[in-house]
Structure formats: structure tokens, C-alpha cells
C-alpha positions in Angstrom: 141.0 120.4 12.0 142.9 118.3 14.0 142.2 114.5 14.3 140.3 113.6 17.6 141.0 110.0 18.9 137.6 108.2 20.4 138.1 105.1 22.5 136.2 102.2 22.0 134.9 102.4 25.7 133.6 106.3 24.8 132.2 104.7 21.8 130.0 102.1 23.5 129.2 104.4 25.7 128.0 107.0 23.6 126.1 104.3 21.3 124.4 103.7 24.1 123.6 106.9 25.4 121.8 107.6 21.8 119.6 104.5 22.3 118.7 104.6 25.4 115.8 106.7 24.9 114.2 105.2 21.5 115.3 101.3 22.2 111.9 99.9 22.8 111.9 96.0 24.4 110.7 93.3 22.8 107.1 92.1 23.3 106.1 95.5 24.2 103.5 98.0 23.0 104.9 101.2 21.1 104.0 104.3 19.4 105.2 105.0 15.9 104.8 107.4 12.5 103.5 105.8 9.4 106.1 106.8 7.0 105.0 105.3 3.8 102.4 103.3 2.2 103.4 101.0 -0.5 100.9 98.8 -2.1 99.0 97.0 0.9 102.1 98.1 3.5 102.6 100.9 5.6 106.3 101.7 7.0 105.8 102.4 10.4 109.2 104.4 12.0 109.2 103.4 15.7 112.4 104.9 16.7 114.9 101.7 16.0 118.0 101.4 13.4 115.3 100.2 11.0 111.5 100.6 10.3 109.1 97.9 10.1 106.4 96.8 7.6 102.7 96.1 9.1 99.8 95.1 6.8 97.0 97.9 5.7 94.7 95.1 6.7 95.2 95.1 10.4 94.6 98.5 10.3 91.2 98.5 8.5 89.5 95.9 10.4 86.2 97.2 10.9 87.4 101.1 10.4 88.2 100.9 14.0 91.9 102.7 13.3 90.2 105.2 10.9 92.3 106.6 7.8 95.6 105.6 7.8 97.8 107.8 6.0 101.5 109.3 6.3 102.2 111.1 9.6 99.8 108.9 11.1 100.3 107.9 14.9 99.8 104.6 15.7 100.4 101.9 18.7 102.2 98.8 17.3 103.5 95.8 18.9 107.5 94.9 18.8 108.0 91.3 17.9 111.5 91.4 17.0 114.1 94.5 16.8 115.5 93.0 13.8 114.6 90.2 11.7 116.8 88.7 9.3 116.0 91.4 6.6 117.4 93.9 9.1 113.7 95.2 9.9 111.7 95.4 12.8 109.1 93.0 12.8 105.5 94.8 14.3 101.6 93.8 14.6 98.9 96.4 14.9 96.6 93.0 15.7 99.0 92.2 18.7 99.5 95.7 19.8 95.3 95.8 19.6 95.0 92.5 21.5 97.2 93.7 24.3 95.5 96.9 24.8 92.1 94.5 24.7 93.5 92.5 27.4 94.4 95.1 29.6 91.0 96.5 29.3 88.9 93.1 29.7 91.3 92.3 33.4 90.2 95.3 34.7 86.2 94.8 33.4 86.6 91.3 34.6 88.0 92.7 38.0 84.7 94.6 38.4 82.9 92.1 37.1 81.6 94.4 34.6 80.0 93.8 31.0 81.8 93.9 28.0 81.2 94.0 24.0 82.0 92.0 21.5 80.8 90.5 18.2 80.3 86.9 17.5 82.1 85.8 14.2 83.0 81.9 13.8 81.5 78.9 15.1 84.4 76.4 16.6 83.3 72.9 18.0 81.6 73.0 21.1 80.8 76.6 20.5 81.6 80.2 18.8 84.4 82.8 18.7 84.0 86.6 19.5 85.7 89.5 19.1 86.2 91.5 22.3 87.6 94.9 20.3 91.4 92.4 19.5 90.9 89.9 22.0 89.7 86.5 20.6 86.7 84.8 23.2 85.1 81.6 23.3 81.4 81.3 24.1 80.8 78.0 24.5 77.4 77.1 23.1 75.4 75.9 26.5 76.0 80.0 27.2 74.5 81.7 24.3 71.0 81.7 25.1 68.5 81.2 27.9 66.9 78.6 25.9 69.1 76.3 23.1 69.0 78.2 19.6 68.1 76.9 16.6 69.2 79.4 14.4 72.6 81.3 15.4 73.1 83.6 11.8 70.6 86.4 13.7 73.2 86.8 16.1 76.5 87.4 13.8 78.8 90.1 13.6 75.9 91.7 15.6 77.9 93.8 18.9 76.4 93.0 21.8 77.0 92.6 25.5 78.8 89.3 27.1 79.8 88.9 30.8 83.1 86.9 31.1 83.5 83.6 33.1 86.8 83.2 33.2 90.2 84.7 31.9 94.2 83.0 31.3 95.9 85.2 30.0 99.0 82.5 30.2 97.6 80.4 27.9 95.6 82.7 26.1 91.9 81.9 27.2 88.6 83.9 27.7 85.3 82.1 28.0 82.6 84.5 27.7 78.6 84.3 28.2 75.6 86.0 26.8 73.2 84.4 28.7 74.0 85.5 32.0 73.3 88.8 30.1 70.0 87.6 29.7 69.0 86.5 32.8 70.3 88.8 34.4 68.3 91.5 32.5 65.4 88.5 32.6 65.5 89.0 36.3 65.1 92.9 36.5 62.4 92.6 34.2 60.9 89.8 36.8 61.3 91.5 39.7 59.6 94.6 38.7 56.7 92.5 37.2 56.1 90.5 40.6 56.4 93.4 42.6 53.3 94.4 40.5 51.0 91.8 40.8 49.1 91.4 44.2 47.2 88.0 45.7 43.7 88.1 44.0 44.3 90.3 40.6 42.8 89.5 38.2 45.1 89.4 35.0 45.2 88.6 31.4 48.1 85.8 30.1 49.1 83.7 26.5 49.5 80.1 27.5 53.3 79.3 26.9 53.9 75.7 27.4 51.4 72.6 28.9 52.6 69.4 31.3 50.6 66.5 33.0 51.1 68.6 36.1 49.7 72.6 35.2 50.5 74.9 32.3 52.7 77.9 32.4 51.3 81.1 31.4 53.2 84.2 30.2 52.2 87.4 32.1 53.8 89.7 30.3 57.8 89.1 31.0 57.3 86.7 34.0 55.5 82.9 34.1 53.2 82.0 36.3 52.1 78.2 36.9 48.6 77.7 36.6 48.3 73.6 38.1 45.6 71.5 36.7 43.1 71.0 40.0 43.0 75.2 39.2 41.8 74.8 35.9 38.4 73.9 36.4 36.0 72.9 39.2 35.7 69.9 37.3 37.9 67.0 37.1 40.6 67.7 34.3 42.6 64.8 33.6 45.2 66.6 31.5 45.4 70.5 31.2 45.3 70.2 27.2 42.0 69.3 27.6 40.7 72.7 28.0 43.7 74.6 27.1 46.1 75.4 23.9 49.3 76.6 23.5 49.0 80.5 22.4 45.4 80.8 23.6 45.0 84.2 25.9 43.4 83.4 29.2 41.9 85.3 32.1 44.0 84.0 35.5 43.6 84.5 39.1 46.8 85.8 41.2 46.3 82.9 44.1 50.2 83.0 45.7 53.3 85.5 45.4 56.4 84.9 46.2 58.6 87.7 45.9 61.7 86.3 46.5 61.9 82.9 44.5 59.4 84.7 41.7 57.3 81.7 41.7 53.6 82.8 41.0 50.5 80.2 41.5 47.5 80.8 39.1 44.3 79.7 39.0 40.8 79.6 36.2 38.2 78.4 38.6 38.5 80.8 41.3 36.9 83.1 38.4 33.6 81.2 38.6 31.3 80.6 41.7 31.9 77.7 43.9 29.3 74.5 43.7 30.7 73.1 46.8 28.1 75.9 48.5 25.2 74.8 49.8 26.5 71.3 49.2 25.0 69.2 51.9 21.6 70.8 51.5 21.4 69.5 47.7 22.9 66.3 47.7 21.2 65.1 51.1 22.0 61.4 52.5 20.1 58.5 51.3 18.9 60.4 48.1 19.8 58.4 45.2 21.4 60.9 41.8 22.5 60.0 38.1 25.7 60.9 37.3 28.2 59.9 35.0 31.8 58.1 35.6 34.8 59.9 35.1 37.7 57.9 36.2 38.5 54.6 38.0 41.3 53.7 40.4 41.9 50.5 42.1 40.1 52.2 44.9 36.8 52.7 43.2 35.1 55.0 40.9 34.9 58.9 40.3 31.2 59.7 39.6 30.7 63.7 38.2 26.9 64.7 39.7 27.9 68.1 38.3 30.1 69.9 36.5 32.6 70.5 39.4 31.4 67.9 41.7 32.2 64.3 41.7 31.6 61.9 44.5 33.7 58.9 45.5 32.1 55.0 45.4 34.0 53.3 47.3 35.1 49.3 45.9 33.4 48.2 49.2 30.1 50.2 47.8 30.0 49.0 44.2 28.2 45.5 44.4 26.8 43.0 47.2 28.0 40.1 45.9 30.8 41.2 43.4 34.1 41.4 46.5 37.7 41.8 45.8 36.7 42.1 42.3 38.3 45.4 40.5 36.3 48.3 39.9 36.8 48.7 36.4 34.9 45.6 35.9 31.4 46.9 37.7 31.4 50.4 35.8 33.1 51.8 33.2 34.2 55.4 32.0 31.8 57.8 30.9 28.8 55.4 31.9 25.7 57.0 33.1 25.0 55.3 37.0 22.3 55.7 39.3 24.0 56.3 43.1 23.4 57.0 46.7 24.7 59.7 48.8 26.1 58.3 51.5 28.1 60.8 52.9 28.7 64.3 52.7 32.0 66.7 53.8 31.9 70.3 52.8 34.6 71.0 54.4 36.9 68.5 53.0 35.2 68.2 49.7 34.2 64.8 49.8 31.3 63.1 49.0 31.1 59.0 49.4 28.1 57.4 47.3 27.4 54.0 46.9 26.4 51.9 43.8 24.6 48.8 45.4 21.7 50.7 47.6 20.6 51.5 44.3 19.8 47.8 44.1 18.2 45.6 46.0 19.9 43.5 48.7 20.3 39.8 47.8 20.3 38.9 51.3 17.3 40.4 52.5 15.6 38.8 48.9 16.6 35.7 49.9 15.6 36.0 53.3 11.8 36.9 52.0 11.9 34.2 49.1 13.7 31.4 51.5 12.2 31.9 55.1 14.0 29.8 57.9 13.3 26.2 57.7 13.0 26.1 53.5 14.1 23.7 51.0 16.7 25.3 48.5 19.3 23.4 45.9 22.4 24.9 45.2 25.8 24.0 43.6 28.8 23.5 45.5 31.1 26.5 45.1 34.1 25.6 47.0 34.9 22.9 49.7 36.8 24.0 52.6 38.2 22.6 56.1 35.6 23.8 58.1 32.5 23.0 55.4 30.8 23.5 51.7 29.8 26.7 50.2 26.7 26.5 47.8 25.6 29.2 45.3 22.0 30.0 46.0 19.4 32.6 43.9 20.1 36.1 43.7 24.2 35.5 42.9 24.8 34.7 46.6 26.4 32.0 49.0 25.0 29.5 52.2 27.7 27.4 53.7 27.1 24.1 55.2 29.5 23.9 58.5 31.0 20.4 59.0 28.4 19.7 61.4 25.7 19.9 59.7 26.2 17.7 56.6 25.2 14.1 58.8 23.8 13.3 62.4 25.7 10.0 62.6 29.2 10.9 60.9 31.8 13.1 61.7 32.0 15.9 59.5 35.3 15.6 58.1 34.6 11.7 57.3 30.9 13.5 55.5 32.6 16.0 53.6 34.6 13.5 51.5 31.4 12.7 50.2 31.0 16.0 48.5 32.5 17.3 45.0 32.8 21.0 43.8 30.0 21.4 40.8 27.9 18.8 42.6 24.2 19.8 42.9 22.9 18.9 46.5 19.9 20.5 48.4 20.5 21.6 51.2 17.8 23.3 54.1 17.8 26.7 55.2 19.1 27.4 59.0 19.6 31.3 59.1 19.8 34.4 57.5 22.2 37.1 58.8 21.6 39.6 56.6 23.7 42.6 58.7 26.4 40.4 58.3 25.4 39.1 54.7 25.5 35.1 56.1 23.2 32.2 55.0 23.5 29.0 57.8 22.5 26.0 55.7 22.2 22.6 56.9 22.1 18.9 54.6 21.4 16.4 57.6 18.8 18.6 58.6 17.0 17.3 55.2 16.5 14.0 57.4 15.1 13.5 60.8 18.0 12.9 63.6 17.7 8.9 64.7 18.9 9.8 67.9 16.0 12.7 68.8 13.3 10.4 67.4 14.3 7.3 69.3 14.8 9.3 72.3 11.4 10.9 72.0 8.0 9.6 73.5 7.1 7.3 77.2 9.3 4.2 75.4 12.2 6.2 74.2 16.0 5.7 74.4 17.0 7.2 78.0 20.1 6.4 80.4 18.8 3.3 82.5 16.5 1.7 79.8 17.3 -1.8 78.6 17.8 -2.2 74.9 18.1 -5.2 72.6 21.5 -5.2 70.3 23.5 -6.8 67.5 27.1 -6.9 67.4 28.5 -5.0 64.4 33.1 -5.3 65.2 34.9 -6.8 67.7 38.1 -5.4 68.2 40.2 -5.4 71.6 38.8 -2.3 73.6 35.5 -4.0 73.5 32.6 -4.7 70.5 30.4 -2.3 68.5 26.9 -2.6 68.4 23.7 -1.1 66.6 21.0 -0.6 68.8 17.9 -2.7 67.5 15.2 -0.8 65.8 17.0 1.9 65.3 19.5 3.7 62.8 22.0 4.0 66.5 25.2 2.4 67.0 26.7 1.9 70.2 30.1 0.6 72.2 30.4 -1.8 74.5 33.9 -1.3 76.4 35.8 -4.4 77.5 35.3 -3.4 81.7 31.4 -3.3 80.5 30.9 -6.9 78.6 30.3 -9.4 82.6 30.2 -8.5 85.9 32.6 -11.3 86.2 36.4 -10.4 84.6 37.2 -13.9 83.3 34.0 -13.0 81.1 35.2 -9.7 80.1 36.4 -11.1 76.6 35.9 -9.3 73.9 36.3 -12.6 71.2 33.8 -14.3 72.9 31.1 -11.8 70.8 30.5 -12.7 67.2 29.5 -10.4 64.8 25.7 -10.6 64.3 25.5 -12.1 67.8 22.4 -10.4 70.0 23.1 -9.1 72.9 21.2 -7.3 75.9 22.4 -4.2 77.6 21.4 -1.2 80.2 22.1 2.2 78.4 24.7 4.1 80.7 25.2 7.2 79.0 22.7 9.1 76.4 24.1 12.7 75.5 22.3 14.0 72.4 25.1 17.2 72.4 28.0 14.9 72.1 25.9 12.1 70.5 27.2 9.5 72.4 25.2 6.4 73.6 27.0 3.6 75.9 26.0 0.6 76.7 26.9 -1.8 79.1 25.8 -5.6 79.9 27.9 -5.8 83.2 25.2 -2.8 84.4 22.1 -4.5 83.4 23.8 -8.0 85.3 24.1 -5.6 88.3 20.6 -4.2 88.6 19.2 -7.6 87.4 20.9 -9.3 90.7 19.7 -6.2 92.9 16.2 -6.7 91.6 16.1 -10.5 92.0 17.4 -10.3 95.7 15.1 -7.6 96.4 12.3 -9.8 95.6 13.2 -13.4 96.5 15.1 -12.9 99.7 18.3 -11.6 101.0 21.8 -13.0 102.0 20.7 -12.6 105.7 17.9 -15.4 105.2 20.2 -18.3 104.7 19.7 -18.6 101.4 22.5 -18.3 98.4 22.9 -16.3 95.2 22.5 -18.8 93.7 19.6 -19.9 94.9 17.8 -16.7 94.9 18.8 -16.2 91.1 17.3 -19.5 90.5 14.3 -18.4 92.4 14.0 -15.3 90.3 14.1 -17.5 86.9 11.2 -19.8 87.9 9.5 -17.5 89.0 10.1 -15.6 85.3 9.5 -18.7 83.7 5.6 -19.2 85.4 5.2 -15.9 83.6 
């Protein structure tokens, strides 16, 4: 045979021609034949120069791959053509993991649910298998409710919805609890379109608050609140209910879309508000016993199911801006008044103190106007003294009535809180819950007596005094015979103004004077000696001549002494 020359270009070119069909890429997925098996190795023949060696182990995870044997078909992925041992370097796992991925983009597309098995716990969370692909379900996502326990759900396949997918970096975050709710929420919906307003159903207390307790109906929760428990005050749910206890519940509000349902225990028993008004009428006084107190007053229970209101302002008659807590206490049996009723609202307003007598109107029957009563002072204010009396009540004593001759603020300096005085009785107000007492009314008023009878104290009488202060507006006097002082002003002491000195008064000096003003209101007296000098002159010229006779002033004033003299 003759020798047949092949250029290197024909060659290359054929070389390549052979390949072109069998060369796989690099990082793809390819079909081969398993060869041989030696020991824990199968030879996979993929078509290249060389075959490669992959692991029996990635095959037998889980039997997915079945028996591997030789002929076998399998899917392996290319890492490298050739390693440095001249073989081709494959992965069943990666060729797995790629197919997984592809799969899970187009679930996650569609938003669809996939499987998977959770096998290792990683901080923050756990690892699962999605059939090659490695997920992370992070540990807020595994359950509706945190988990205790997590070894039930192992190596377990089960369903997980995934949140979010890289395949760049290599990251899928899955989550079994939207699984759940999701599922939860079916379940829900069919349940509440079930129940109707007014059934009457049959639930297992699940969990207990301040506010209510949730009851399970079967699949769905309902919220039975704590002024539905009972007709009766409850202060807190766990005192009629347990957790796990099966209960008999009302259907009182649906709401189909937000699922919320409202339950409720006492609509199952018969209403006491009925017929209310008709058997606690107003006026009629009840026992009952306390059940709780605010700063507003005290819950009293007349029933079981009704409970009346007594207001602070109805708790005591003498006891004010004192706390409630401090009249009554809880659980204490009271005798009370209805004083108000309110079907419709639900309301009824009783009061403590009608049961008791009123201090006022005792006093008033033991203390009649005009009564002598001692007292201790309580408090000393601007406008007077207040004095604790019988029966745990207070009289005041205004500023103008604690002296008839002193100004009341000067008087009230004379009084102490703690000091015992007596003290007379003025009025009774017993509406208004008032006692008028007077002090100075404990003496007779020197003024009234000495302006009472024919000879008494009037504007125009003459009247005897002796000079008690001399000071520059004129001199102060104290009316003889009497407890009365007066004041003399400077224009008042002469007819004559050279003699309208005040110095030339001494104290103790008598003096003589007509009364020119008398007001008992104001109790103000004046006096004045340049008045009395006046109508003496008048008088004496009246009797012993006139100016048109010739004769002088002077000589009719000393006409008018002789002639007092003879008398």
C-alpha cells in the first residue's frame, strides 16, 4: 500500500471533527455509562479521551438513583476534562444539585410548594435537602408557634414554600410555616363560614389574659372577653375559668373576613337587668356586699350580676375628699340606698350615708337656734374660725361675729387652733350642710343696750365723756357709763378754731359733747362739743333775748348762766 501523506492542517481538522460531537463543556450536565465498579468507585465513560471516577456514595444517597450497576445510565456533572491524572473529574451530587435548581426556579416562578427533608441544625436555623439542593430555614420560619423540640421533624419529607433564591451565591431560604398557615387559613375559613351569630357551640379553653380568654373551636379561636363571662363582675377571667376546661360559648360577632370571632358565657343565662327598676325601687335601702373600689367610689354586688355604683360624694356626710377605700372595704357586707336606677344603661347609683342619719339635721334638733354649744377650734382662716361640734361636724364663726367692739381681724388674733371656746348657735342650713355660729353673741352688744329705752344713746343726746388718746386728727373718748368709745375730730373740739387744739385735752380729762352720728350697722358713734356749743347758744338766745334787742352775746350767755345758776 502506498504511503498517504496527511497535513497537519487535515489533521487538526479531522481531530476535531471526531470531537465535536462527544466534547462536552465544562460545568455542564452530561450523560454517561458506568463502566466498572471497583471497590467504592464506579468508572463512568462520558464520551472524553478519558473516563472519570465518581463515589458509590453519591449515588446511594437515600436510594434515590436506584441500583447502580455496569451499563448503567447516569447524569453526571463535568468539573474538569482532565485533571492532572489524565481523568475527567465528575459529581453525581453536582449534576443532582443542578437538576434541583432548575426544578426549584421554575416552582419558585409559580410560587409553588416544594419537598424537602430537614437534616442539620446551623446557627440561626436548619439545613434541608430540596432533592440536591442545600436550603436554609431559618428558625423564626419553622413553625407557627416557637418549637421546643425539633428531632420530630428530622429527615421527615415534608412541604416548604421558598422565600427567596440566589443562585449566584448559592442561597435558598425556605419556610414551613407559611405552609402552615396557609393550610391554618383554609381550615379557618371553612370553619367560620360555619358558624352563624347566636350558635350555640362547644370549645376547650386554650390560653387566659387580663383582658378575655381564647377558646379553641375546633381549628379556629374565638375570644371570649371577660365582661362576657359572667353577669357578674369578674375581675380576672381565671377566676371562673382553666386552661383545658370544655365550655359551652355563645357565637355573639363574625367576621368573615379578618376571622375574628367574639364569644360570650352569660348570654347562656337569663338576664337580671329585667324587671330592674321594679325590684330595686328608689329610696329602698338593700344589703349587699363590696366588690371593688376606685378612686371614684365603690362597686356594691346586690346580686349576682348586679352591682350598683356609690358614688365618693354618697359614702359619708362628714367624711369629704377622703378616699373611698378608707369608708368601706372589699368584700364587706353594707346596707345602701337606691338612688338611682337606668335599665337602659345598666346603671344603678346608691348611696351609703342615707343609710345613716344626717348630722346636720341631729344637730339642728339637739342645738335649736339661739343654744349654747363648745367646740374646738379646727382651723383658723382669713375670713373666720371653724369649730368641731357633736355628731363629727363643723360651725364657723365669721370674722364678725367673734366681738361687737373689735374688728374681726384684730379678734381673731385672739384665737388658737386646739383652743376650746363656746361659742352660740346662729343657723342651721342643713340643704347646704352649714352651721352659722357666733362668740360675741355670748355677750350682750353695749351699743344696742345703751341705745335701748326713753334715756338711751340717740343722735342729738348730750353725753358725759373721758378722754382715752390724743393724737393729731382729734382725741378718743369712752362714752361714760358705758362699755362705748367714741371720736372727737379736730373741726368738732370749739366752735371757735383757735380752740380747735387737740393738746389742749388730757387724757382722763371729762368732757361734754352732743352725739352727731349713731349707726348701730356700721357701729359708729361721733361726738362733737363744737355741736353741743352751737345748740347751747341757739337755746340761750331763744330764751333770754335776741341780737335785735340791743343786747350782746355776751350778755345773753351770761343771762342764761344766772339764770342756770338760780336753778
Amino acid at each position: 500500500m502506498a504511503n498517504q501523506t496527511i497535513s497537519a492542517e487535515d489533521f487538526e481538522q479531522l481531530l476535531m471533527e471526531s470531537f465535536q460531537d462527544v466534547d462536552p463543556v465544562e460545568g455542564t450536565v452530561v450523560k454517561g455509562k458506568v463502566v466498572a465498579i471497583e471497590k467504592d468507585l464506579a468508572i463512568i465513560d462520558v464520551g472524553l479521551k478519558t473516563e472519570g471516577r465518581v463515589p458509590m456514595k453519591e449515588f446511594g444517597a437515600a436510594g434515590r438513583d436506584g441500583t447502580i450497576a455496569v451499563g448503567s445510565e447516569v447524569e453526571v456533572y463535568v468539573d474538569r476534562v482532565e485533571n492532572a491524572a489524565g481523568e475527567a473529574v465528575l459529581s453525581r451530587e453536582k449534576a443532582r444539585r443542578e437538576e434541583s435548581w432548575v426544578r426549584l426556579e421554575v416552582l419558585y416562578e409559580k410560587n409553588e410548594k416544594v419537598e424537602g427533608q430537614i437534616f442539620n441544625q446551623v446557627k440561626g436555623g436548619f439545613t434541608v435537602d430540596l432533592d440536591g439542593a442545600v436550603a436554609f430555614l431559618p428558625r423564626s420560619q419553622v413553625d407557627i408557634r416557637p418549637i421546643r423540640d425539633i428531632a420530630p421533624l428530622m429527615n421527615v419529607p415534608q412541604p416548604f414554600q421558598i422565600l427567596k433564591m440566589d443562585k449566584r451565591r448559592g442561597n435558598i431560604v425556605v419556610s414551613r410555616r407559611a405552609i402552615l398557615e396557609e393550610s391554618r387559613a383554609e381550615q379557618r375559613s371553612e370553619i367560620v363560614q360555619q358558624l352563624e351569630e347566636g350558635q350555640v357551640v362547644e370549645g376547650v379553653v386554650k390560653n387566659i389574659t387580663d383582658y378575655g380568654a381564647f377558646v379553641d373551636l375546633g381549628g379556629i379561636d374565638g375570644l371570649l372577653h371577660v365582661t362576657d363571662i359572667a353577669w357578674r363582675r369578674v375581675n380576672h377571667p381565671n377566676e371562673v375559668l382553666s386552661i383545658g376546661e370544655t365550655i359551652k360559648v355563645q357565637i355573639i360577632r363574625v367576621n368573615q373576613e379578618s376571622h375574628r370571632i367574639s364569644l360570650g358565657m352569660k348570654q347562656l343565662q337569663a338576664d337580671p337587668w329585667e324587671g330592674i327598676a321594679a325590684k330595686y325601687p328608689v329610696n329602698a335601702k338593700f344589703t349587699g356586699r363590696v366588690t371593688n373600689i376606685t378612686d371614684y367610689g365603690a362597686f356594691v354586688e346586690l346580686e349576682p350580676g348586679i352591682e350598683g355604683l356609690i358614688h365618693v360624694s354618697e359614702m359619708s356626710w362628714t367624711k369629704k375628699n377622703v378616699h373611698p377605700g378608707k369608708i368601706v372595704s372589699t368584700s364587706q357586707e353594707v346596707e345602701v340606698m337606691v338612688l338611682e336606677v337606668d335599665p337602659e344603661k345598666r346603671r344603678i347609683s346608691l348611696g351609703l350615708k342615707q343609710t345613716l342619719s344626717n348630722p346636720w339635721e341631729s344637730f339642728a334638733d339637739k342645738f335649736p337656734i339661739g343654744a349654747e354649744i363648745e367646740g374646738e377650734v379646727k382651723n383658723k382662716t382669713e375670713f373666720g374660725l371653724f369649730i368641731g361640734l357633736d355628731g363629727d361636724v363643723d360651725g364657723m364663726v365669721h370674722l364678725s361675729d367673734l366681738d361687737w367692739n373689735r374688728p374681726g381681724e384684730e379678734a381673731l388674733e385672739d384665737y388658737n387652733r386646739g383652743d376650746i371656746v363656746k361659742a352660740k348657735v346662729l343657723d342651721v342650713d342643713i340643704e347646704k350642710e352649714r352651721i352659722s355660729l357666733g362668740i360675741k353673741q355670748l355677750g350682750s352688744d353695749a351699743m344696742a343696750d345703751a341705745a335701748s329705752g326713753s334715756d338711751g344713746l340717740r343722735k342729738g343726746a348730750i353725753v358725759t365723756a373721758t378722754v382715752t388718746a390724743v393724737n393729731d386728727g382729734g382725741v378718743e373718748v369712752r362714752i361714760a357709763e358705758t362699755d362705748l368709745t367714741a371720736f372727737i375730730r379736730r373741726s368738732d373740739l370749739s366752735r371757735d378754731r383757735e380752740d380747735q387744739r387737740p393738746e389742749r385735752f388730757a387724757v382722763g380729762e371729762k368732757l361734754d359733747a352732743r352725739i352727731i352720728q349713731f349707726d348701730k350697722k356700721t357701729r359708729r358713734i361721733g361726738l362733737s362739743i363744737k355741736a353741743l356749743e352751737i345748740a347751747e347758744e341757739k337755746e340761750a338766745v331763744a330764751q333770754y333775748g335776741s341780737s335785735d334787742s340791743g343786747a350782746s352775746l355776751g350778755d345773753i350767755l351770761g343771762a342764761a348762766l344766772k339764770g342756770a345758776d338760780k336753778k
